[in-house]
N, CA and C atoms as a LAMMPS dump frame, in Angstrom:
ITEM: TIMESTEP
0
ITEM: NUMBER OF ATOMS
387
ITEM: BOX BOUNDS ff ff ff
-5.0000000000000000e+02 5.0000000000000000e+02
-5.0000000000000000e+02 5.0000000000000000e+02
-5.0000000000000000e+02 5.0000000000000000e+02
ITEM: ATOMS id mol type element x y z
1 1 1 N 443.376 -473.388 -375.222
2 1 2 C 443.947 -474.272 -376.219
3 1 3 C 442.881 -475.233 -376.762
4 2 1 N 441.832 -475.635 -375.578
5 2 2 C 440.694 -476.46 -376.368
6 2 3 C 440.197 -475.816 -377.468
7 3 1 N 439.199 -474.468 -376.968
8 3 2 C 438.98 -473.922 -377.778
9 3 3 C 439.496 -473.837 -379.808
10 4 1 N 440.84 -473.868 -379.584
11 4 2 C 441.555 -473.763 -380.981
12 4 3 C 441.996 -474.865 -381.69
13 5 1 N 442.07 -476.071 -380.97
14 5 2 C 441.626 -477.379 -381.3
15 5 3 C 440.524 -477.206 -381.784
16 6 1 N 438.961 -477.222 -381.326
17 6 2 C 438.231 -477.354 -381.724
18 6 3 C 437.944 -476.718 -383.079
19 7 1 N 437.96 -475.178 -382.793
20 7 2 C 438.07 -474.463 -384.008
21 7 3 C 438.657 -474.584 -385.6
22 8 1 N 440.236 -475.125 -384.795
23 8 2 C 441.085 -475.67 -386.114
24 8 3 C 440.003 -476.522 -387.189
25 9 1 N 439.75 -477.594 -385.885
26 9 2 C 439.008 -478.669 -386.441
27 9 3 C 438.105 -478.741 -387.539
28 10 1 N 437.267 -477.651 -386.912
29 10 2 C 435.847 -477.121 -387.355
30 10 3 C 436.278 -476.139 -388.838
31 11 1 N 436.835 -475.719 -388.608
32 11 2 C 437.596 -475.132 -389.975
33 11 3 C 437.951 -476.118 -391.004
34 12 1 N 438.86 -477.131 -390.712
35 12 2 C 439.237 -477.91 -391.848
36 12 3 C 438.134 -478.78 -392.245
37 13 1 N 437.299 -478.838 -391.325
38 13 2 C 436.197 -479.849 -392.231
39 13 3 C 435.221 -478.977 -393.087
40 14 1 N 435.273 -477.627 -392.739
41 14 2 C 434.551 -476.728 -393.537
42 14 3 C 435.458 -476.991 -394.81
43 15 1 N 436.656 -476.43 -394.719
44 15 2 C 437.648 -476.79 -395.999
45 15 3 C 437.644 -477.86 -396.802
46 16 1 N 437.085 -479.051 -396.145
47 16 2 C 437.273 -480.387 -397.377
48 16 3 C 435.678 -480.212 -397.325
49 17 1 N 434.647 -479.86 -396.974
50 17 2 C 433.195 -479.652 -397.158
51 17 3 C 433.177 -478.715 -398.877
52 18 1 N 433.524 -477.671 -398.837
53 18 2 C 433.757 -477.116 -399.816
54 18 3 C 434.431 -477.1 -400.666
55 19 1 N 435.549 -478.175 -400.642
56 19 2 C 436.024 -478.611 -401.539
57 19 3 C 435.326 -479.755 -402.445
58 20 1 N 434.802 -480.833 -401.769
59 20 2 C 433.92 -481.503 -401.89
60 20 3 C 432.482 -480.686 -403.097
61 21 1 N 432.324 -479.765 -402.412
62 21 2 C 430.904 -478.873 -403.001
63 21 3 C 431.711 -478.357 -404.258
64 22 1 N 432.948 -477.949 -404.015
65 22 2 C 433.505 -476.95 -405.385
66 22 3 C 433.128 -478.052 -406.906
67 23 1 N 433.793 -479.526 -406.006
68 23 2 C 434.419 -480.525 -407.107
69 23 3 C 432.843 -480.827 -407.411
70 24 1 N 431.731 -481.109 -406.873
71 24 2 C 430.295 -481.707 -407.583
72 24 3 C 429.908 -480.41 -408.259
73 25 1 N 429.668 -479.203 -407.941
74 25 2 C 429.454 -478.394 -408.656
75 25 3 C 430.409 -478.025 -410.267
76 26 1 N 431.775 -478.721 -410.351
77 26 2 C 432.435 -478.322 -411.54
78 26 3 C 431.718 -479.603 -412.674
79 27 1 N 431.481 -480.423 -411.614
80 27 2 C 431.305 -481.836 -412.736
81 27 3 C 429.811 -481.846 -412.806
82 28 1 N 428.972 -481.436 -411.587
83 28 2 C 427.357 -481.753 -412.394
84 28 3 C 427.171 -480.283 -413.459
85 29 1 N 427.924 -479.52 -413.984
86 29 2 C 427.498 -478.197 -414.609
87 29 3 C 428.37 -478.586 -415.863
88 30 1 N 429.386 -479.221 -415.925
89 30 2 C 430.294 -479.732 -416.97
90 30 3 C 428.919 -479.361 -418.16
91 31 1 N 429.628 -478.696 -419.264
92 31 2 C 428.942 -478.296 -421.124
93 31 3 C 428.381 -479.557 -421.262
94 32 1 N 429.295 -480.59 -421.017
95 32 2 C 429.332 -481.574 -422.024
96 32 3 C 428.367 -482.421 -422.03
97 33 1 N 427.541 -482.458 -420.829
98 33 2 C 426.101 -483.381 -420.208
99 33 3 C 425.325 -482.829 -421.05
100 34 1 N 425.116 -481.645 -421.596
101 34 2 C 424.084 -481.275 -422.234
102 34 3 C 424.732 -481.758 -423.747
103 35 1 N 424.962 -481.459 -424.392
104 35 2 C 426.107 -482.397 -425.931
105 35 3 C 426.258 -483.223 -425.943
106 36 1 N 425.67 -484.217 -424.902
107 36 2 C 425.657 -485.398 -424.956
108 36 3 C 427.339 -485.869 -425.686
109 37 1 N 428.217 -485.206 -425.204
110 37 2 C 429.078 -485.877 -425.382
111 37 3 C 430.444 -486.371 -424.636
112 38 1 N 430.147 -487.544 -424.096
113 38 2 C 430.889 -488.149 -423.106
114 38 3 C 432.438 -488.768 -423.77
115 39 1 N 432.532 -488.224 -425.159
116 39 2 C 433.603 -488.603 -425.395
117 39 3 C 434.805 -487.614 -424.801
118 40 1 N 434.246 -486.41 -424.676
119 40 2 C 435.735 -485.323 -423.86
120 40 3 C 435.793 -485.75 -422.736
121 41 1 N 435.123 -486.269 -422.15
122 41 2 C 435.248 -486.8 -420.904
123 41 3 C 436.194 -486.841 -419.881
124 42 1 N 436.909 -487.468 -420.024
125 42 2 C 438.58 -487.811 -419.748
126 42 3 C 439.456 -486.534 -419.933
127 43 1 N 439.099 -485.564 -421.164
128 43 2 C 440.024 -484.967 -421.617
129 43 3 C 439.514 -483.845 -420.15
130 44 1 N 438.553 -483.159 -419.748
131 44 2 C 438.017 -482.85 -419.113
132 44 3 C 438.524 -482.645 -417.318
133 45 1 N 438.14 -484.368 -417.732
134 45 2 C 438.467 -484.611 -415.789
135 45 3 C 439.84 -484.265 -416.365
136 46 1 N 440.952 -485.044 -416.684
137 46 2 C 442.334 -484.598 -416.289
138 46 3 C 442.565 -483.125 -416.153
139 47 1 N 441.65 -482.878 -416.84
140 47 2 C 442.03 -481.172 -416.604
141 47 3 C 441.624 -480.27 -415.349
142 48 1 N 440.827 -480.719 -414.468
143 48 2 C 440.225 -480.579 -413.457
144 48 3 C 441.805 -480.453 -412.475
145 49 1 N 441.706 -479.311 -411.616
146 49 2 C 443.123 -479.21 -411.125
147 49 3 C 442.351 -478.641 -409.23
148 50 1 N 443.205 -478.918 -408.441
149 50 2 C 442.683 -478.125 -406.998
150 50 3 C 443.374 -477.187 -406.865
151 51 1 N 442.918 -476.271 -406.041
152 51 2 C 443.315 -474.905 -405.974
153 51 3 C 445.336 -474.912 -405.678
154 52 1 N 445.603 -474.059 -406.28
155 52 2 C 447.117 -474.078 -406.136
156 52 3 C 447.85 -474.227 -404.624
157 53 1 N 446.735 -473.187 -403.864
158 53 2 C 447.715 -473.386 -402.077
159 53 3 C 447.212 -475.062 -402.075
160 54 1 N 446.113 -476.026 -402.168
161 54 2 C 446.154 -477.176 -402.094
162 54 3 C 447.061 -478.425 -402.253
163 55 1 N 447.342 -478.202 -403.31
164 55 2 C 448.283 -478.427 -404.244
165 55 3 C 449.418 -479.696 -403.184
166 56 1 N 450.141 -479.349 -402.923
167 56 2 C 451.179 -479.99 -402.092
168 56 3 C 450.956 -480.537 -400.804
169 57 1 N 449.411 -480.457 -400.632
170 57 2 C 448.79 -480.939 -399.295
171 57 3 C 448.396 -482.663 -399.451
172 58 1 N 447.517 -482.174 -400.597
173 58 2 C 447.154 -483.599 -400.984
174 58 3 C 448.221 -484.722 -401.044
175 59 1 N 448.025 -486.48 -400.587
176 59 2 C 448.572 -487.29 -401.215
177 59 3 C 448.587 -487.72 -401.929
178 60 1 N 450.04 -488.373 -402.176
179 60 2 C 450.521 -488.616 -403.787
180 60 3 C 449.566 -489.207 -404.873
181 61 1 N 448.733 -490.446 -404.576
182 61 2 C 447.999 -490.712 -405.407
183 61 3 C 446.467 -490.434 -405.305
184 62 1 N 445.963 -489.405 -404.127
185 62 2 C 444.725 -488.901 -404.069
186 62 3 C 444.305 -488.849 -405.358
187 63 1 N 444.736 -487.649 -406.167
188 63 2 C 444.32 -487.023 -407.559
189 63 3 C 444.119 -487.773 -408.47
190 64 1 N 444.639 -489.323 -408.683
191 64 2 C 444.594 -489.928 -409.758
192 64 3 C 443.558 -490.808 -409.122
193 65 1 N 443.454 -491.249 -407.911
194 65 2 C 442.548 -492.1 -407.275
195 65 3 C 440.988 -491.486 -407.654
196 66 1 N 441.199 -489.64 -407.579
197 66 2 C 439.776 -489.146 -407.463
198 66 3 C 439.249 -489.329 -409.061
199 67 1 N 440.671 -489.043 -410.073
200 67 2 C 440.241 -488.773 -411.799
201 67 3 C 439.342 -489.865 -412.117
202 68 1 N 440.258 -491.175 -411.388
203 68 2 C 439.819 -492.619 -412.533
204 68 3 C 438.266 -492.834 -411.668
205 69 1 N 437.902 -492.405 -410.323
206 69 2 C 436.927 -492.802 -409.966
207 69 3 C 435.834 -491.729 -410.937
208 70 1 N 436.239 -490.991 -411.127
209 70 2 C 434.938 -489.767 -411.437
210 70 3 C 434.992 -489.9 -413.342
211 71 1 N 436.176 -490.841 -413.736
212 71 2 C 436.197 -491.022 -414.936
213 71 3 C 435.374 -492.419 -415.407
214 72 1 N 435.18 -493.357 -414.089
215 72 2 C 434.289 -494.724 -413.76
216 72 3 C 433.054 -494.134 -413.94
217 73 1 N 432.809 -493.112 -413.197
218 73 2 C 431.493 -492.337 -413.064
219 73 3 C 430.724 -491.511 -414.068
220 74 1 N 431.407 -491.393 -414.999
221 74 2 C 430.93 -491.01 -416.154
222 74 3 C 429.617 -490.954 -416.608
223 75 1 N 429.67 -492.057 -417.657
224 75 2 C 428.253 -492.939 -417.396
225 75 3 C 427.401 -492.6 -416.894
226 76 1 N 427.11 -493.277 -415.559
227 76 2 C 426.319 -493.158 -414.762
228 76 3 C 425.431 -491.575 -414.514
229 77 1 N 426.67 -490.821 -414.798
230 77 2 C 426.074 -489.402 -414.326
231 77 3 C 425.695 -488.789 -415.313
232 78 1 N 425.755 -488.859 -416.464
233 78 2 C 425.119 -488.416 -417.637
234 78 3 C 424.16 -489.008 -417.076
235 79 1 N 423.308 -490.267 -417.201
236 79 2 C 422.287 -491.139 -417.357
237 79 3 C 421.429 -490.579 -416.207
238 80 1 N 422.02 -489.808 -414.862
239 80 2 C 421.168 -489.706 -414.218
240 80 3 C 420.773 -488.17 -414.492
241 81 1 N 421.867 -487.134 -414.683
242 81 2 C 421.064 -486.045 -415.765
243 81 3 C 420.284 -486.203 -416.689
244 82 1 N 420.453 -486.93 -417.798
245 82 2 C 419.375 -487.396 -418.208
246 82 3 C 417.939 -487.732 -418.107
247 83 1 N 417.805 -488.485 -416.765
248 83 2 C 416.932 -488.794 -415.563
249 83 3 C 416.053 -487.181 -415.709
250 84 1 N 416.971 -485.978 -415.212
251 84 2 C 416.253 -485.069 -414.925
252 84 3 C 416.728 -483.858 -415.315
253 85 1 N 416.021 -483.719 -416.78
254 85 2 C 416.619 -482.345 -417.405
255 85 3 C 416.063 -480.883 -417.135
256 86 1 N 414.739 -481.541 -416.431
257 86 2 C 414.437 -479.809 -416.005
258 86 3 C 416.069 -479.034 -414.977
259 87 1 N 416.058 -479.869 -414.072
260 87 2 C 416.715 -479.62 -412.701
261 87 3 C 418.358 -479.421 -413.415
262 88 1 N 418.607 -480.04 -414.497
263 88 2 C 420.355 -479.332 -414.938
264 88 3 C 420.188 -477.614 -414.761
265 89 1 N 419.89 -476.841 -414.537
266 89 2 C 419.951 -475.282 -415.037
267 89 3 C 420.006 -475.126 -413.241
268 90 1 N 419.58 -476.331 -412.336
269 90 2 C 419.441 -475.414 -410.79
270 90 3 C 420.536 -476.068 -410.333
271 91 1 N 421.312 -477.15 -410.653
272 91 2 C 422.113 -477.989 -410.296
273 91 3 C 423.243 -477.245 -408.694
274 92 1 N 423.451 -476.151 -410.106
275 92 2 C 424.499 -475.162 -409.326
276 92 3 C 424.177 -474.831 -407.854
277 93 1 N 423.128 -474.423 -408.455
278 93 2 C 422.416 -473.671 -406.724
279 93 3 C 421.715 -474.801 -405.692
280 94 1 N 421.524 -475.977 -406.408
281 94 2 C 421.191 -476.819 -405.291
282 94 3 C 422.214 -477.265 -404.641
283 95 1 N 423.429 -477.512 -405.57
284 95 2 C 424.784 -478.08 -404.663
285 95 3 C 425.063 -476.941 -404.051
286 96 1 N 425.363 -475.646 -404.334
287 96 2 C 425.507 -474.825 -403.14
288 96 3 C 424.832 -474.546 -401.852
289 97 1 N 423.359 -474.944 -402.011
290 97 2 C 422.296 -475.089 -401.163
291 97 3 C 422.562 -476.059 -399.878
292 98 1 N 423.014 -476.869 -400.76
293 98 2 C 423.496 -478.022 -399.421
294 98 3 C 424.725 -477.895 -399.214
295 99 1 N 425.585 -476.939 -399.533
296 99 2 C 427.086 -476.593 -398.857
297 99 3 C 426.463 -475.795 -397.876
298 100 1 N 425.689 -474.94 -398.312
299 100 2 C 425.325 -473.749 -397.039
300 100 3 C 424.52 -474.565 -395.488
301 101 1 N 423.94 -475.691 -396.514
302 101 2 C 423.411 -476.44 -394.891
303 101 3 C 424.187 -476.984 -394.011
304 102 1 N 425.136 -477.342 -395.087
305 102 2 C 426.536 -478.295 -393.781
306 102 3 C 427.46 -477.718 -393.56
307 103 1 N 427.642 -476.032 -393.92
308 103 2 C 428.216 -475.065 -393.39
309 103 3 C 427.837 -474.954 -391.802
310 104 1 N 426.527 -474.467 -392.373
311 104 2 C 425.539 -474.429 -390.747
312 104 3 C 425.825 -475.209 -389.961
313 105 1 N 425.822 -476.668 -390.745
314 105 2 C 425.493 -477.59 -389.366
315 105 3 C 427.14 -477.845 -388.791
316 106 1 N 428.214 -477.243 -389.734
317 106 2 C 429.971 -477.48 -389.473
318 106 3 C 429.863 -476.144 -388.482
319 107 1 N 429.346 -475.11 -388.498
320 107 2 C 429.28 -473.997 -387.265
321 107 3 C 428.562 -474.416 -386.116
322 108 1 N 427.378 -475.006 -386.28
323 108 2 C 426.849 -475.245 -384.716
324 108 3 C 427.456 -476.122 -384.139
325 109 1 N 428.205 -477.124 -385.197
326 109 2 C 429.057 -478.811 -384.005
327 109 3 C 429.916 -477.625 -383.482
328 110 1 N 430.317 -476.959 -383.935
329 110 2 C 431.865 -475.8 -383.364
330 110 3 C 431.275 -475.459 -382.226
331 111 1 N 430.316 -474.442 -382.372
332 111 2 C 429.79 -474.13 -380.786
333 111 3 C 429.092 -474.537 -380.071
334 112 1 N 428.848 -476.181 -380.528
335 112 2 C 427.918 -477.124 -379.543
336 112 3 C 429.328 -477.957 -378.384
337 113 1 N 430.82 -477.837 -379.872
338 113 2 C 431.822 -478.341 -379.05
339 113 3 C 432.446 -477.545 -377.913
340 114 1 N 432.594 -475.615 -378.498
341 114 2 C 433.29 -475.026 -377.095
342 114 3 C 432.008 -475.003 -376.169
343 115 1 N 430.705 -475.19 -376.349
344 115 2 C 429.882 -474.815 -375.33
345 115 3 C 430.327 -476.366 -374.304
346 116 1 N 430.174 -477.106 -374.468
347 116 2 C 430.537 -478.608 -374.436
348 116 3 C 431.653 -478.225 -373.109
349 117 1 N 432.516 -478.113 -374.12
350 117 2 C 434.29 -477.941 -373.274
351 117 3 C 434.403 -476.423 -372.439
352 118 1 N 433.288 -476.113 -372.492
353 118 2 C 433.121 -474.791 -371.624
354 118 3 C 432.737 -475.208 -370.262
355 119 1 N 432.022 -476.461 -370.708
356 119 2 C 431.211 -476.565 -369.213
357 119 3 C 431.536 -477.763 -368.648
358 120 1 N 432.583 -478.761 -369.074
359 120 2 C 433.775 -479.721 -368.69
360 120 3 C 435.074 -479.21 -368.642
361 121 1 N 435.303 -478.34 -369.023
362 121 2 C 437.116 -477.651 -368.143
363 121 3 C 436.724 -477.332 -366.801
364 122 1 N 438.005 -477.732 -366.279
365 122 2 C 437.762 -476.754 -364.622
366 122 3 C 437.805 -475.12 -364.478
367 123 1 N 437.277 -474.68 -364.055
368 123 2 C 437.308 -473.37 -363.992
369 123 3 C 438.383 -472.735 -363.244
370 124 1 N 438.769 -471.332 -364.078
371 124 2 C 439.949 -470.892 -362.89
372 124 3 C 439.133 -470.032 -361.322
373 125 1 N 439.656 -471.001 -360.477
374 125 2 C 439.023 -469.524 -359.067
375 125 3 C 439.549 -468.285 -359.408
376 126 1 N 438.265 -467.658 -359.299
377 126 2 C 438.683 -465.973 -358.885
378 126 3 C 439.396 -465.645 -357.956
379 127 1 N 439.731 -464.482 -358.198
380 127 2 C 440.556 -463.981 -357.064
381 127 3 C 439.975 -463.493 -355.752
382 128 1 N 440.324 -463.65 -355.234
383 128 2 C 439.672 -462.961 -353.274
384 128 3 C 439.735 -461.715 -353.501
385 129 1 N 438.54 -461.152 -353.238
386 129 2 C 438.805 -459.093 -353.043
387 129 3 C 439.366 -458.757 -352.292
């Protein structure tokens, strides 16, 4: 049962890890950074939706909490594309780059945890021959 605790665990943080990675990858690749035009902006984020099985997981005002923050953020994130226009065309693959690292590092806490709880459970005695 430890074991699947742990696992569960290790799973759902992979799940909001990549969710996390899905949502920076939709918004640093967004058309509109390059068109310099931050007026769709808004029209944009609202349209931004999480995957349908998600959907009814989330709380009630998560989604509007995440719009108006990333609609605050605007700005800023043009300005720092801006900053660096070679690197818009790798964006994609660098945010996936670092999903794949904290993939890794969300698999080894997993088997650093059953190795862990492998060697703090009591063991069952064998049986007598």
């Amino acid at each position: 049962m430890t074991y699947a605790i742990i696992w569960i665990i290790t799973a759902l943080l992979l799940g909001f890890w990549t969710l996390l990675t899905w949502t920076a990858d939709a918004v640093l690749t967004w058309p509109g950074w390059n068109a310099d035009t931050l007026a769709t902006w808004p029209g944009w984020v609202v349209s931004l939706q999480p995957p349908v099985w998600l959907a009814p997981w989330l709380p009630e005002g998560w989604l509007e909490s995440a719009r108006q923050t990333l609609l605050d953020w605007g700005p800023t994130i043009q300005a720092s594309l801006q900053q660096i226009p070679d690197l818009t065309g790798w964006l994609s693959a660098i945010v996936w780059g670092v999903w794949l690292i904290g993939a890794i590092g969300f698999l080894l806490m997993g088997l650093a945890a059953s190795a862990i709880a492998r060697m703090l459970l009591p063991r069952k005695p064998e049986p007598a021959a």
